[in-house]
gemmi code that builds the backbone of each chain (N, CA, C; Angstrom):
import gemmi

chains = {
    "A": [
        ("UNK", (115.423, 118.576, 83.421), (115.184, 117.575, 82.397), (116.110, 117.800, 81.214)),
        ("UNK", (116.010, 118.889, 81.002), (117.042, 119.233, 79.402), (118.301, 118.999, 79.729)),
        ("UNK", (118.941, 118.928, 80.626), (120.316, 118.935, 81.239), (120.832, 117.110, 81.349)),
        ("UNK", (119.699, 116.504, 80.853), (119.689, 115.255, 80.997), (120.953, 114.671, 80.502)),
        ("UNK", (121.997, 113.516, 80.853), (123.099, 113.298, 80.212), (123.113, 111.449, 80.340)),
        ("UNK", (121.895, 111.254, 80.972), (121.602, 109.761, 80.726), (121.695, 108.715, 79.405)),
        ("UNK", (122.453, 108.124, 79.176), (122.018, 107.360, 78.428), (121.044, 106.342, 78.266)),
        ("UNK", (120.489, 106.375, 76.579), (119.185, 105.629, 76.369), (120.021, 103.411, 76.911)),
        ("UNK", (121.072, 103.675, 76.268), (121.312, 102.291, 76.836), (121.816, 101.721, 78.472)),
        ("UNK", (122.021, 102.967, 79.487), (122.312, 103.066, 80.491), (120.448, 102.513, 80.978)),
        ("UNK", (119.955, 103.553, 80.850), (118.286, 102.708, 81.030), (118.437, 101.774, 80.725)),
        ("UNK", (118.256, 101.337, 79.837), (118.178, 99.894, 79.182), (118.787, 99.029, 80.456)),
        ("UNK", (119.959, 99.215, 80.414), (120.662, 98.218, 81.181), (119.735, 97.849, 82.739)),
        ("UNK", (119.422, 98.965, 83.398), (119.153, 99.421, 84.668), (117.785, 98.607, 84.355)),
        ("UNK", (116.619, 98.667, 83.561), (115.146, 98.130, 83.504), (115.518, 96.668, 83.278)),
        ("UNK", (116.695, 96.220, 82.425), (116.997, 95.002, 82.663), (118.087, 94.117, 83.456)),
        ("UNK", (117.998, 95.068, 84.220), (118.712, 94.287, 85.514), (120.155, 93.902, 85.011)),
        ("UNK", (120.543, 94.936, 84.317), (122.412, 94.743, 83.735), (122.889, 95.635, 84.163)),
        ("UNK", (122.515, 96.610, 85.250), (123.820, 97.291, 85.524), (124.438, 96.942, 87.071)),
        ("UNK", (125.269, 97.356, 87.556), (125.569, 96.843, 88.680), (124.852, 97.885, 89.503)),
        ("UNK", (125.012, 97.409, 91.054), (124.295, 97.857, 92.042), (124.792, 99.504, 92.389)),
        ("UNK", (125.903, 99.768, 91.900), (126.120, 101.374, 92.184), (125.538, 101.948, 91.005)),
        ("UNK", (126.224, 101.626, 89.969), (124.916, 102.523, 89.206), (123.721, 102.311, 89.300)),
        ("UNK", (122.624, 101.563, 89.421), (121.524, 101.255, 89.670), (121.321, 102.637, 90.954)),
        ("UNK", (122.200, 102.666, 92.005), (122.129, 103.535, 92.786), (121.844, 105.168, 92.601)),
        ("UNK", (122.797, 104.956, 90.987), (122.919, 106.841, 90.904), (121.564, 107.053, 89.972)),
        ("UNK", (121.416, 106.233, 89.163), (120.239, 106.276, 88.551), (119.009, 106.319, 89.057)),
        ("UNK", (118.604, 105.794, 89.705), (117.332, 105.628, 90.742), (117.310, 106.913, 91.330)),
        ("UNK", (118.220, 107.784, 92.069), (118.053, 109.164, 92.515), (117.891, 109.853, 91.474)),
        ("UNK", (118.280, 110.199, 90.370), (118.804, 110.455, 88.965), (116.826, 110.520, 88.528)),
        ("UNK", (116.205, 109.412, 88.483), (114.847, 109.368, 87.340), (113.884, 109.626, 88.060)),
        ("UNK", (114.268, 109.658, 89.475), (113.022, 110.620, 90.715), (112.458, 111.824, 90.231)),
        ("UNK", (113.812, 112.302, 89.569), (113.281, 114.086, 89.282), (113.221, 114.294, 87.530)),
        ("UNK", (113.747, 112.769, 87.093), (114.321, 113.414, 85.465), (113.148, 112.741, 84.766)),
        ("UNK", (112.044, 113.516, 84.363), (110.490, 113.281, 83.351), (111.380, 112.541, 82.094)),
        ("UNK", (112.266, 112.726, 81.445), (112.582, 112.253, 80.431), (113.019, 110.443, 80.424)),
        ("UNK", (114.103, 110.292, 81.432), (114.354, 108.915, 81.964), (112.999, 108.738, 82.672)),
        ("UNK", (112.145, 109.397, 82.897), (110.688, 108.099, 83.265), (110.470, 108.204, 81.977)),
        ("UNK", (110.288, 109.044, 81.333), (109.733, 108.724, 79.858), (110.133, 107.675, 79.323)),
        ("UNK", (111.349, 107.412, 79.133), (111.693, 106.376, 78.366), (111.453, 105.127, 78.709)),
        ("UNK", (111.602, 105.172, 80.408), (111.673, 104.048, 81.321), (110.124, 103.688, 80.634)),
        ("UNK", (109.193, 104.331, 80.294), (107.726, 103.571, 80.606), (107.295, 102.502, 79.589)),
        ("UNK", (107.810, 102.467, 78.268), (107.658, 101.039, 77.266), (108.254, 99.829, 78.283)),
        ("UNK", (109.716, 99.717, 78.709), (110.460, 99.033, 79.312), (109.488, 98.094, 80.713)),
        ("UNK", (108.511, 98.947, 80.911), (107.657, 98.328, 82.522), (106.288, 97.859, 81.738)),
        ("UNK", (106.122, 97.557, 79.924), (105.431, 96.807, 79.863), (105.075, 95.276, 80.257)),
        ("UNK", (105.793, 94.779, 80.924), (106.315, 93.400, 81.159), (105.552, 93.212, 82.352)),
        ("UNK", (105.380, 94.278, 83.309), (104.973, 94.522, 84.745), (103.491, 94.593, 84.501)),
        ("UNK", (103.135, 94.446, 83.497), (101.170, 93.895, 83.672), (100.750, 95.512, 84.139)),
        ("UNK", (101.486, 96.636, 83.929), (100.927, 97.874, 84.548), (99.460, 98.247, 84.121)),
        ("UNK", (99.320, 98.086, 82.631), (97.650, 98.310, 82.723), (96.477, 97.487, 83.548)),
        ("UNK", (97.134, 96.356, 83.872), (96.443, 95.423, 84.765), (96.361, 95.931, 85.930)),
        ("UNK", (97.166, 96.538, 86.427), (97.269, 97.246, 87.451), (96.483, 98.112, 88.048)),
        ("UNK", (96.258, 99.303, 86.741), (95.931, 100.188, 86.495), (94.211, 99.788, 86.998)),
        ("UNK", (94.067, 98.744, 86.388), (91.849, 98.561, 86.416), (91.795, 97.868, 87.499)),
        ("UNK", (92.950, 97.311, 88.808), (92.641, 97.647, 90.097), (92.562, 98.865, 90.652)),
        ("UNK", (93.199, 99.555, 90.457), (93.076, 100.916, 91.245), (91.865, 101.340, 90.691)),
        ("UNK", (91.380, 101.656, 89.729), (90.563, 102.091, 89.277), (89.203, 101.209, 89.938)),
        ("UNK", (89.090, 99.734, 89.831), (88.158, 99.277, 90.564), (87.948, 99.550, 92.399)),
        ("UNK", (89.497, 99.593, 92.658), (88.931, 100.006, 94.290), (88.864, 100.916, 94.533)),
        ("UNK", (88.716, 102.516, 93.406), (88.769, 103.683, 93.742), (86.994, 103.537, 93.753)),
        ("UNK", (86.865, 103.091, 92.449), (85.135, 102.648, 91.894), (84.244, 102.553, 93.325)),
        ("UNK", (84.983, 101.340, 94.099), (84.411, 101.308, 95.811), (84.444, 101.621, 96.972)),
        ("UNK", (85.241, 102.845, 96.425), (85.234, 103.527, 97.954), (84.900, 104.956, 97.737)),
        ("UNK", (85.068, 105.694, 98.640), (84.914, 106.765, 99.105), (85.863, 107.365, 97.904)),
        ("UNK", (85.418, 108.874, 97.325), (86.174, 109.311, 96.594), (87.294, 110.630, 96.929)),
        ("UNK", (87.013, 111.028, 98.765), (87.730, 111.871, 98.691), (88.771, 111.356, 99.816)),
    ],
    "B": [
        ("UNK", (94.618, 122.139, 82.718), (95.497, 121.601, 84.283), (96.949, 121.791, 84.175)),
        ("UNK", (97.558, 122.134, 84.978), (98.846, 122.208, 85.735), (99.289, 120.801, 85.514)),
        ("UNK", (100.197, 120.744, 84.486), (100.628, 119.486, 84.212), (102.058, 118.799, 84.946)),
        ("UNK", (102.457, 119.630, 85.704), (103.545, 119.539, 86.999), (103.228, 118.084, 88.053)),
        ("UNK", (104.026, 117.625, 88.363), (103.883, 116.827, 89.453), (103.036, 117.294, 90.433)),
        ("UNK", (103.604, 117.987, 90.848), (102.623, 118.938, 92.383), (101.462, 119.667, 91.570)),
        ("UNK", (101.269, 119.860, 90.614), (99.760, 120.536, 89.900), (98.748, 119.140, 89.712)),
        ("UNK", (99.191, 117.731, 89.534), (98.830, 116.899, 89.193), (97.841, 116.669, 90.665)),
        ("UNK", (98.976, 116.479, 91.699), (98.651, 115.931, 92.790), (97.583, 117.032, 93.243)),
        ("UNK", (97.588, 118.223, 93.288), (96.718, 119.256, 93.617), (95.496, 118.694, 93.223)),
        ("UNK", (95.492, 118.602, 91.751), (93.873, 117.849, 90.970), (93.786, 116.423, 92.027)),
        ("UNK", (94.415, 115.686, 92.115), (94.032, 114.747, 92.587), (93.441, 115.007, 94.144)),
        ("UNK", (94.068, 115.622, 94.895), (93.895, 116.154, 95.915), (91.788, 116.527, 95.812)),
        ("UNK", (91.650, 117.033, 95.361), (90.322, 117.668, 94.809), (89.281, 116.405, 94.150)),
        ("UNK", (90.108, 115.319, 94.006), (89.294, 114.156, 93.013), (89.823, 114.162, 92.007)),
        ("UNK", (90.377, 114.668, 90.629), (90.381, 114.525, 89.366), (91.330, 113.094, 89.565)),
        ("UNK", (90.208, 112.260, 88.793), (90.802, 110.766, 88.172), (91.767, 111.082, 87.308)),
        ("UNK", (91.374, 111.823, 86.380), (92.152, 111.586, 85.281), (93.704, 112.143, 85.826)),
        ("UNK", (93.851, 113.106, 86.762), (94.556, 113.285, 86.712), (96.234, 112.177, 87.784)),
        ("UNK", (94.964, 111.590, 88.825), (95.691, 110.389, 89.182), (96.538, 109.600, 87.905)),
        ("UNK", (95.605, 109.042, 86.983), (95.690, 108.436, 85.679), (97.303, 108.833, 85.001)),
        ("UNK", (97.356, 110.242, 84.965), (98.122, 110.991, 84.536), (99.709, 110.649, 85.171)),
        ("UNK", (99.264, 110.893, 86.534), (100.551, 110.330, 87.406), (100.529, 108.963, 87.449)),
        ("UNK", (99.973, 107.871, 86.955), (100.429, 106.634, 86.834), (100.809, 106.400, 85.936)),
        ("UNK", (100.838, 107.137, 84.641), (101.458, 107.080, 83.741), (102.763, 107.322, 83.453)),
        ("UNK", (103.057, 108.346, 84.301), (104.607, 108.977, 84.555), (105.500, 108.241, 85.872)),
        ("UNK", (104.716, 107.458, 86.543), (105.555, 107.091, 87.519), (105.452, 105.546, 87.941)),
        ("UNK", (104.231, 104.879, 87.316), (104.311, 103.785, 88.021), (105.035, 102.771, 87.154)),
        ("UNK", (105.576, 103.103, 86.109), (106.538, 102.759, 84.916), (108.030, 102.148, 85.445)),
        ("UNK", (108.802, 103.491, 86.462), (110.258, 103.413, 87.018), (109.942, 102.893, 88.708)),
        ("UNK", (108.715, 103.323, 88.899), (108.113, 102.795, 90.569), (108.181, 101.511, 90.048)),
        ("UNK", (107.347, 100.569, 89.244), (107.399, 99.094, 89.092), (108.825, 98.641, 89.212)),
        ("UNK", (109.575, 99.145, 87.717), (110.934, 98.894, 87.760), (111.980, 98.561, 88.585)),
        ("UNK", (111.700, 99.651, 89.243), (112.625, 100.127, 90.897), (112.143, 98.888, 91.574)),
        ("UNK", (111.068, 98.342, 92.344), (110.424, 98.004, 93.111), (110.933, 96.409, 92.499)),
        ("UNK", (110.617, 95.980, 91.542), (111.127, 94.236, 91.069), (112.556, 94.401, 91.223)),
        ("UNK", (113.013, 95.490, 91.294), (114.664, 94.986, 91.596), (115.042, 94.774, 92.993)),
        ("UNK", (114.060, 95.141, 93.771), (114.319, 95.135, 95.212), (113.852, 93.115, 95.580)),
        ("UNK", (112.460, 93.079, 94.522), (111.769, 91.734, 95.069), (111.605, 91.794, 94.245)),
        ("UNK", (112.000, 89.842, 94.098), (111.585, 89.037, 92.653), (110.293, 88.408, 92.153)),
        ("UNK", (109.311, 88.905, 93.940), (107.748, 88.004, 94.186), (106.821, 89.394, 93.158)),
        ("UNK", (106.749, 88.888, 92.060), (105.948, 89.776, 90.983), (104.890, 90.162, 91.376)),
        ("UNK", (103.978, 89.133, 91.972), (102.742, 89.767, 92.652), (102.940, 90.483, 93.538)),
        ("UNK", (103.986, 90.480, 94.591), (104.391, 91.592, 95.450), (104.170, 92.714, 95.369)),
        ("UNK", (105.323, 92.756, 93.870), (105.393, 94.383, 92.723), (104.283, 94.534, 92.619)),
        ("UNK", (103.421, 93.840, 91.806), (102.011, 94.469, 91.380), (101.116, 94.576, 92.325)),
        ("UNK", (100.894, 94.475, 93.988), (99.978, 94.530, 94.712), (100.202, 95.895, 95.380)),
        ("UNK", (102.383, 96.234, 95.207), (102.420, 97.399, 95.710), (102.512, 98.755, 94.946)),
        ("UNK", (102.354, 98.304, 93.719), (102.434, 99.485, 92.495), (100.753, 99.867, 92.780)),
        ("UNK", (99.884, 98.647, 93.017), (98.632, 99.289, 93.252), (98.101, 100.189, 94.253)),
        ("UNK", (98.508, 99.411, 95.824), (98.512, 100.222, 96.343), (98.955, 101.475, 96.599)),
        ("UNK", (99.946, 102.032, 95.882), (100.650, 103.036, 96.004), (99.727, 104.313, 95.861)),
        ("UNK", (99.287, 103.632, 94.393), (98.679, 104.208, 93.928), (97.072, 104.713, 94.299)),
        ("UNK", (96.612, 103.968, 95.211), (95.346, 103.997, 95.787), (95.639, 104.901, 97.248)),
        ("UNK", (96.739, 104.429, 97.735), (97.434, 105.707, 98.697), (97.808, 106.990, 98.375)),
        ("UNK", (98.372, 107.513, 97.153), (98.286, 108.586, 96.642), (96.837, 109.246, 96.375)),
        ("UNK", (96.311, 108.236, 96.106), (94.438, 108.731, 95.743), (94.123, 109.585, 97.107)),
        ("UNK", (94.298, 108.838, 97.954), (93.443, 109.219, 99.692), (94.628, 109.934, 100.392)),
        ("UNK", (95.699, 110.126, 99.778), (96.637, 110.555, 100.452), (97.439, 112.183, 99.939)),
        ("UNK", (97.058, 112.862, 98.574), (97.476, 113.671, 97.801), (96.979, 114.888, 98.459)),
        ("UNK", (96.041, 115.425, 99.410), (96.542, 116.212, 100.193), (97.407, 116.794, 101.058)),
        ("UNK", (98.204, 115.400, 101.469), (99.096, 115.345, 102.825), (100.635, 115.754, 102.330)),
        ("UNK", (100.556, 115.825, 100.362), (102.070, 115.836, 99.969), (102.749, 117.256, 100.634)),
        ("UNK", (103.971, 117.521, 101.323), (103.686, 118.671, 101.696), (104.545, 119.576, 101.059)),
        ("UNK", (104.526, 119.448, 99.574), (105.130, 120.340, 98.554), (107.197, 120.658, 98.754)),
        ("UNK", (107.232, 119.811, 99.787), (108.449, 119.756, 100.196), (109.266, 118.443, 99.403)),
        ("UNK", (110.079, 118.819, 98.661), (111.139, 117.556, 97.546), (110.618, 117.275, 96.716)),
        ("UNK", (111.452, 116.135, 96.482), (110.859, 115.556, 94.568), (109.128, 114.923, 94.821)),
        ("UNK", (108.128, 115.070, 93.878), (107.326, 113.822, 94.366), (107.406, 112.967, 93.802)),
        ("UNK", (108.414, 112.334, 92.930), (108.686, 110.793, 92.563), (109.340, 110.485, 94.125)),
        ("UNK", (110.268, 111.368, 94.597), (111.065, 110.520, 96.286), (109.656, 110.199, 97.077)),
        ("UNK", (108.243, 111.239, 97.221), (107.647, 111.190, 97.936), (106.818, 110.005, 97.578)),
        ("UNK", (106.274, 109.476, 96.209), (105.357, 108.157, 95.170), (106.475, 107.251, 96.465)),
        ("UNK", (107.921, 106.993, 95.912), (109.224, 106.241, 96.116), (108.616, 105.906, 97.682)),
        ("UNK", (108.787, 106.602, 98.522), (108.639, 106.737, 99.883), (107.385, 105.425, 100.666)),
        ("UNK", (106.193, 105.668, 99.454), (105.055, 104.971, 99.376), (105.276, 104.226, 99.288)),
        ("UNK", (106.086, 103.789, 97.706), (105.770, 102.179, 97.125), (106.431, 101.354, 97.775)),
        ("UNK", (107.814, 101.906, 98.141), (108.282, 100.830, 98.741), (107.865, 100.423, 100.111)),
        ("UNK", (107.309, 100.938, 101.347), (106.574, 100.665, 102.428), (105.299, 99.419, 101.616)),
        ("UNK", (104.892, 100.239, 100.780), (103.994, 99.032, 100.538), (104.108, 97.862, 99.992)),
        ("UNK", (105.145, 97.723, 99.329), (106.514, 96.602, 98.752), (106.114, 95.924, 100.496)),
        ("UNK", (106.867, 96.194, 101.199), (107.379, 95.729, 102.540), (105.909, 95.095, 102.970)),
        ("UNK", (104.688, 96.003, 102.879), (103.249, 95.261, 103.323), (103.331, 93.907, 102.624)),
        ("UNK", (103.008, 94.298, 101.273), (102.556, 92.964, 100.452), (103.878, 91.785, 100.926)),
        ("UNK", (105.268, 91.906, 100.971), (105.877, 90.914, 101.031), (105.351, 90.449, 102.409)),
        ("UNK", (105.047, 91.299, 103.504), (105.070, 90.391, 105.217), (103.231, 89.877, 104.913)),
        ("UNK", (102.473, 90.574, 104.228), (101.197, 89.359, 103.906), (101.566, 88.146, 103.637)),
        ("UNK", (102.537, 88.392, 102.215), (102.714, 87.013, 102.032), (103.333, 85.756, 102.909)),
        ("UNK", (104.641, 86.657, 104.332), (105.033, 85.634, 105.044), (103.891, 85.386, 106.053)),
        ("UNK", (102.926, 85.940, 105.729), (102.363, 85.453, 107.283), (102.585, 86.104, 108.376)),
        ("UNK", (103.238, 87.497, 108.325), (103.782, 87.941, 108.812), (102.193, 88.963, 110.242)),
        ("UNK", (102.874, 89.080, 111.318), (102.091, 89.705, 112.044), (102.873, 91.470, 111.825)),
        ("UNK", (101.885, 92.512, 112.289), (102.812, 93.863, 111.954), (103.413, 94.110, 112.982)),
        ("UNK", (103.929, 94.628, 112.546), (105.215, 94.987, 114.145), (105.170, 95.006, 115.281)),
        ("UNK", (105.905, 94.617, 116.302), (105.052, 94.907, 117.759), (105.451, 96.527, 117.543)),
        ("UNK", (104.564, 96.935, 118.763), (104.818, 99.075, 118.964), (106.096, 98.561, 119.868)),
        ("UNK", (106.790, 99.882, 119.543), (108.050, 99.913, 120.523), (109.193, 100.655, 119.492)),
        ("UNK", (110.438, 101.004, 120.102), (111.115, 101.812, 119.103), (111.459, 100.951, 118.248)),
        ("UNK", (111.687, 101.750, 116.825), (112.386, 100.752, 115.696), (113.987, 100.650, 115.999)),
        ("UNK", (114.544, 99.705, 115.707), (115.667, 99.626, 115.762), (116.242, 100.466, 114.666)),
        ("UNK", (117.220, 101.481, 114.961), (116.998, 102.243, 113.438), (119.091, 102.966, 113.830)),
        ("UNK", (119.836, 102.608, 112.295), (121.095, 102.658, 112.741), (121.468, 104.278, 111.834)),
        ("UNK", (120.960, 105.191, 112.537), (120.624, 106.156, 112.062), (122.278, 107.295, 112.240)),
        ("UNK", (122.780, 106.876, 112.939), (124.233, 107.618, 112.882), (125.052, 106.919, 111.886)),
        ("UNK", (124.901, 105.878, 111.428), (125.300, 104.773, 110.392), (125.432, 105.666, 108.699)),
        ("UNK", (124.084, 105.507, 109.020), (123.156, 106.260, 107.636), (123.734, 107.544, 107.568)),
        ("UNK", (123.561, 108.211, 108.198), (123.668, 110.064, 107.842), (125.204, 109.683, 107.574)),
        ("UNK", (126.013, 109.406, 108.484), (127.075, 109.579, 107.721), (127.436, 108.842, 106.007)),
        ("UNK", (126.826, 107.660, 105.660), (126.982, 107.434, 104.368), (126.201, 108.441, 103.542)),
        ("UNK", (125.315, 109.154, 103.926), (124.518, 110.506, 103.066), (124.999, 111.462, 102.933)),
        ("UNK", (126.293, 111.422, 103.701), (127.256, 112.882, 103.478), (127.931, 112.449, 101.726)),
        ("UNK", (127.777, 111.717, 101.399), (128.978, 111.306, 99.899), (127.870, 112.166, 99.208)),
        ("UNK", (128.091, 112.227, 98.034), (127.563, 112.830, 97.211), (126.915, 111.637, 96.136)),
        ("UNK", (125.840, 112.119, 95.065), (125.394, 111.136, 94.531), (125.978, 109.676, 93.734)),
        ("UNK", (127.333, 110.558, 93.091), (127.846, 109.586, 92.576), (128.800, 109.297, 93.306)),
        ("UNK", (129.638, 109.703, 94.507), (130.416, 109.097, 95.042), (129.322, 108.127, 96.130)),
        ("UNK", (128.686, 107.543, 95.962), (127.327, 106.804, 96.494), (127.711, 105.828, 95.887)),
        ("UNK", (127.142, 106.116, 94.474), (127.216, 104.926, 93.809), (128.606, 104.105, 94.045)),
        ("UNK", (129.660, 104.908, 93.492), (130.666, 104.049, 93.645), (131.359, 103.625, 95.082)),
        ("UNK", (130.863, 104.018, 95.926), (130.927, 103.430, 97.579), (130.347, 102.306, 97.559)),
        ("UNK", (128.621, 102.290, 97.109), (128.167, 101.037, 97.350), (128.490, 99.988, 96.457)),
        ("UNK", (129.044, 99.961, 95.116), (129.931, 99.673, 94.656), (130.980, 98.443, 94.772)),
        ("UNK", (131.569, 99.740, 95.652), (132.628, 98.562, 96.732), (132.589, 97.752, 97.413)),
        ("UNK", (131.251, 97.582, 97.923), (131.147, 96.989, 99.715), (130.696, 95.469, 98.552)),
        ("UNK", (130.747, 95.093, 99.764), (130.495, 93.304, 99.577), (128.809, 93.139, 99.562)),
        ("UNK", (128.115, 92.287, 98.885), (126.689, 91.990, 98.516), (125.963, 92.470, 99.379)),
        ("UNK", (126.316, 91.108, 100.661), (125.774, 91.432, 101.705), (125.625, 93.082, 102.934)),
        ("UNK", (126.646, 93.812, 102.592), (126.339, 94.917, 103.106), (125.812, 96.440, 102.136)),
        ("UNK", (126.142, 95.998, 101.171), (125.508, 96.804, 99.806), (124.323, 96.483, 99.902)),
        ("UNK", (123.369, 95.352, 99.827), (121.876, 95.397, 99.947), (121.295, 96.091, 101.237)),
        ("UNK", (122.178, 96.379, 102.324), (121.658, 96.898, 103.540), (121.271, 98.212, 103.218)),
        ("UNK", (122.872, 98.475, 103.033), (123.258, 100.370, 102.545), (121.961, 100.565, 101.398)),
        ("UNK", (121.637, 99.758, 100.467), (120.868, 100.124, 99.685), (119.345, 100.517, 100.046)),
        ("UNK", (118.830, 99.536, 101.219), (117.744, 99.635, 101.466), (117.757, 100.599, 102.168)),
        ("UNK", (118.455, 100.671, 103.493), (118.112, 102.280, 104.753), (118.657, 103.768, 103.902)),
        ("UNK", (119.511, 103.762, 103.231), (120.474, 104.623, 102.879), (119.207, 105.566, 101.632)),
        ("UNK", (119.473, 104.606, 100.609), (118.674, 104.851, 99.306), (117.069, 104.822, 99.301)),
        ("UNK", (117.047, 103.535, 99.659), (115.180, 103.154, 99.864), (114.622, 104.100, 101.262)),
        ("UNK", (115.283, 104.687, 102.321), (115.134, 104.976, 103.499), (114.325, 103.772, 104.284)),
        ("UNK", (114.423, 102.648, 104.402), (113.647, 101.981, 105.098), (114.548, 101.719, 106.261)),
        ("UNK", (113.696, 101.552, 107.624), (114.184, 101.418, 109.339), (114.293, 100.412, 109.448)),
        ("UNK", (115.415, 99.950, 110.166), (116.177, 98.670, 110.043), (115.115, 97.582, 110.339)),
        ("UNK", (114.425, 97.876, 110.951), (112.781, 96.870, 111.015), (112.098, 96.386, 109.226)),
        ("UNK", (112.321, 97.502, 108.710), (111.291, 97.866, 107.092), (112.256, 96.932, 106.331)),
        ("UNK", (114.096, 97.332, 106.763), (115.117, 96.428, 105.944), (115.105, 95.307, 106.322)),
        ("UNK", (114.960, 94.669, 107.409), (115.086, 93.625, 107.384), (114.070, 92.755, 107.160)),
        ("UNK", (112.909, 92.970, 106.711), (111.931, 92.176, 106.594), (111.862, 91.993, 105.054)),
        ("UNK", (112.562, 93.309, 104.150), (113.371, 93.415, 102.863), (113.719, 92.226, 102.446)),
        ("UNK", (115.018, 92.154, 102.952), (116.242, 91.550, 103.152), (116.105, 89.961, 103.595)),
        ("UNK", (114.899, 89.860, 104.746), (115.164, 88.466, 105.168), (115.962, 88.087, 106.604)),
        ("UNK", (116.649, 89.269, 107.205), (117.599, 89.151, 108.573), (116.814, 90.019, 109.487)),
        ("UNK", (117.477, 89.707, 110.233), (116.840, 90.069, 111.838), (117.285, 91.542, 111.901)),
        ("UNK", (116.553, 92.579, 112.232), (116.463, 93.943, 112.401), (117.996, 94.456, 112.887)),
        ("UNK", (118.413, 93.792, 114.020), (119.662, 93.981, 114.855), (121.053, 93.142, 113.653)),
        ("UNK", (120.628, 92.730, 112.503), (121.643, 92.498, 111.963), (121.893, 93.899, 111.120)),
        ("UNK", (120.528, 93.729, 110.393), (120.674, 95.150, 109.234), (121.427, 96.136, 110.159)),
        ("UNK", (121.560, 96.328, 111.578), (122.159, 97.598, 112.368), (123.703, 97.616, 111.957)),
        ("UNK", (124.245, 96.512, 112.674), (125.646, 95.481, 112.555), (126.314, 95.538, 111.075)),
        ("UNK", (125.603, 95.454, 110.030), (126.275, 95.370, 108.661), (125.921, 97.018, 108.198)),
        ("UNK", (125.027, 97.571, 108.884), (125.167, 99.207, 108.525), (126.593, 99.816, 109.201)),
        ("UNK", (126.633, 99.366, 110.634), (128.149, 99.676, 111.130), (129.146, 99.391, 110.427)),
        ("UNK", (129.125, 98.167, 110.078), (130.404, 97.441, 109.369), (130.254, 98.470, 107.215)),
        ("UNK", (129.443, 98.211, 107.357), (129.666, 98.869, 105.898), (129.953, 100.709, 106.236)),
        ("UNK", (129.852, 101.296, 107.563), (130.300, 102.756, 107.782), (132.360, 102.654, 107.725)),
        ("UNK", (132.275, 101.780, 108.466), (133.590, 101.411, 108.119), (134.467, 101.304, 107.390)),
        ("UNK", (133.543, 100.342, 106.189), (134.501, 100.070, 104.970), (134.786, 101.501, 104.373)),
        ("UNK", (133.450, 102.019, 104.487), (133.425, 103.366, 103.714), (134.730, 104.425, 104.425)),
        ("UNK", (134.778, 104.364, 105.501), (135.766, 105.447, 106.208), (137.205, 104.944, 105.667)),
        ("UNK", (137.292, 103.539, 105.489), (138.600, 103.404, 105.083), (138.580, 103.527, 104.507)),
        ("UNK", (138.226, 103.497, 103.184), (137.888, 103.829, 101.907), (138.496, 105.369, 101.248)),
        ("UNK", (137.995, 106.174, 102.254), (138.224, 107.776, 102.480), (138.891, 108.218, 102.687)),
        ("UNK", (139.991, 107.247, 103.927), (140.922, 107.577, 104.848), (142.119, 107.863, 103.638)),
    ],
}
model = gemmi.Model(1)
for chain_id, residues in chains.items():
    chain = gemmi.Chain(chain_id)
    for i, (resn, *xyz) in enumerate(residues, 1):
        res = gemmi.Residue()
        res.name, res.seqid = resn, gemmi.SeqId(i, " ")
        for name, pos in zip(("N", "CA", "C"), xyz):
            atom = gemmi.Atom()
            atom.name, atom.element = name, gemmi.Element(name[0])
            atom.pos, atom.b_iso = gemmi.Position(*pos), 0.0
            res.add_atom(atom)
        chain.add_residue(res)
    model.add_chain(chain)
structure = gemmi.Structure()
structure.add_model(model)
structure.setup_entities()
């Protein structure tokens, strides 16, 4: 993570669909392992209804089996 | 708690919600992200960011501490990307039988290194860059890509050949 050399506007670009398809490539392997680029990435996926998301899982965990 | 990926999944493994919670916080952020760039059907994204996540619930024993577990979340969401889109066509699931899978194709584009990746796929033309992207990057079997993609299984094979190509000349 500390070794990180990502740029904050390189994200940017990549969550909004501005970079081209090879970088999109190196990046995507790149934020698998790097906590910091998800960090940043996670304001950016407000758009994606994720807390909405979130109180499905939570409702079909609610009905099923818990282990 | 073991605030690690694999310490997370351990709790979850055992039940701890919160700690599921924890990992949706850290991952289903660049998992969404990732996943709408593949498909533009939003409900898609959001049916497979859920499930992913409900598969990790029932599934966080089975991680087998082997690689990243964002590749292993990755591995998930997008299979389930591939569910929700063939619900939506109407789609029946696969017949059983081997996958068509252009797997001497692949390994050799996995020999480049990360960024000579990028700028390989880069090069290639739309149509064989979305292939390379899906089996190569996404790992999906030319069955998983093409239902991606929209083409017939035995094409995704054909434009994996043809894009091994470009790449060798490329090299040459």
């Amino acid at each position: 993570m500390s070794d990180c050399t990502v740029s904050a506007q390189r994200l940017d670009d990549y969550a909004d669909g501005r970079c081209s398809a090879g970088e999109a490539a190196v990046l995507e392997v790149h934020v698998l392992r790097c906590e910091l680029c998800q960090t940043w990435l996670a304001p950016r996926a407000q758009a994606l209804r994720l807390d909405r998301i979130w109180e499905r899982v939570e409702q079909r965990l609610g009905s099923a089996d818990y282990g | 708690m073991d605030m690690t990926d694999e310490g997370l999944l351990r709790a979850v493994s055992v039940g701890d919600r919160g700690a599921l919670h924890l990992l949706y916080d850290r991952h289903a952020p660049w998992l969404a992200i990732r996943l709408a760039r593949r498909c533009g059907d939003r409900d898609a994204v959001d049916d497979a960011v859920q499930d992913t996540f409900v598969a990790v619930w029932r599934s966080a024993g089975s991680y087998g501490a082997s690689g990243e577990v964002g590749a292993w979340i990755w591995g998930i969401g997008v299979r389930r990307l591939i569910d929700a889109i063939r619900r939506r066509r109407h789609l029946d699931p696969p017949p059983d039988g081997p996958a068509v899978h252009g797997a001497s194709a692949e390994d050799e584009v996995l020999r480049l290194e990360v960024g000579e990746l990028g700028a390989a796929v880069q090069r290639l033309v739309p149509e064989l860059r979305a292939v390379v992207q899906a089996t190569v990057l996404d790992g999906l079997t030319s069955r998983e890509a093409g239902l991606l993609l929209g083409i017939p299984p035995g094409t995704v094979k054909t434009r994996m050949m043809r894009a091994r190509a470009v790449l060798r000349e490329d090299r040459a």
